[in-house]
Structure formats: structure tokens, C-alpha cells
C-alpha positions in Angstrom: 0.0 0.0 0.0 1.7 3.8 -1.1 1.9 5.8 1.7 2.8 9.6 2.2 6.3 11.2 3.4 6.0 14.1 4.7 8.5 17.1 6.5 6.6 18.7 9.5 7.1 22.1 10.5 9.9 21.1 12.9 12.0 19.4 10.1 11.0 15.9 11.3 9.7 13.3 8.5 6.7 11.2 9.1 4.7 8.6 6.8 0.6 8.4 6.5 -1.9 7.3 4.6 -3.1 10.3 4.3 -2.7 12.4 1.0 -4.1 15.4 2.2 -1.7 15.9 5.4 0.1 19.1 3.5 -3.2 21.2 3.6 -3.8 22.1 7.2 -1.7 24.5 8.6 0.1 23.8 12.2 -2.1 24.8 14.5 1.1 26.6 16.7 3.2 27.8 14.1 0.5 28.6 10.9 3.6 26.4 8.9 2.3 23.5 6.5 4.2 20.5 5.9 5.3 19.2 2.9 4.9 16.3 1.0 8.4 14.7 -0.1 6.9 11.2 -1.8 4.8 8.6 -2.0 6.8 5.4 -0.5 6.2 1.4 -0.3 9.3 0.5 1.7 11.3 1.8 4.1 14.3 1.4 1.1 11.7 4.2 -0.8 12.0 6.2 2.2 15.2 6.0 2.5 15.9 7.5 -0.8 13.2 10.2 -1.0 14.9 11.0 2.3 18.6 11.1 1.1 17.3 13.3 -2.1 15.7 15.8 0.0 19.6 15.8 2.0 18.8 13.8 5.5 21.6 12.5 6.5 22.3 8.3 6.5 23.1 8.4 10.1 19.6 10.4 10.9 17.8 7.6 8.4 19.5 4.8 9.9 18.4 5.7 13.5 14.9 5.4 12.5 12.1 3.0 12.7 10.6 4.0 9.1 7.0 3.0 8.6 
């Protein structure tokens, strides 16, 4: 099933099944997030990740989807 990545306001990535999670603002900051890719596999997240310039140690430290 494709899910969503996503960068939050604070810079942090997170994965839904949501495709809409990019138009609500945050309800502190008024910031949206943004949607970096649609992913399978943590490997897919993982590389949308390293295009959009995380680090490997910050990917590896994860527990991706």
C-alpha cells in the first residue's frame, strides 16, 4: 500500500496514509508540511529522504514506517 512522506514544521519526516496531510496549517506555528513522496518500503523512504539531503546516520536511526 503507497503511503505519504512528509516534513513537518519542525524538520521531522513522518509517513501516512493520508494524502491530504500538507493542507492544514500547524495549529502553533500557521507552517504547512510538505509532501516529499509517496513510499512502499522503508528502502523508498530512504531515498526520498537522502534526495531531499537527511543524513544516512539520521535515516539509519529510525524505525521508518
Amino acid at each position: 500500500m503507497t503511503k505519504f512522506a512528509y516534513i513537518s514544521c519542525l524538520g521531522n519526516v513522518y509517513v501516512s496514509d493520508d494524502p491530504n496531510c500538507d493542507d492544514r496549517p500547524c495549529a502553533f506555528c500557521g507552517d504547512y508540511d510538505r509532501c516529499i513522496g509517496t513510499v512502499n518500503t522503508p528502502i523508498n523512504l530512504a531515498k526520498v529522504m537522502l534526495e531531499e539531503g537527511f543524513t544516512e546516520e539520521y535515516i539509519l536511526e529510525k524505525d521508518w514506517l
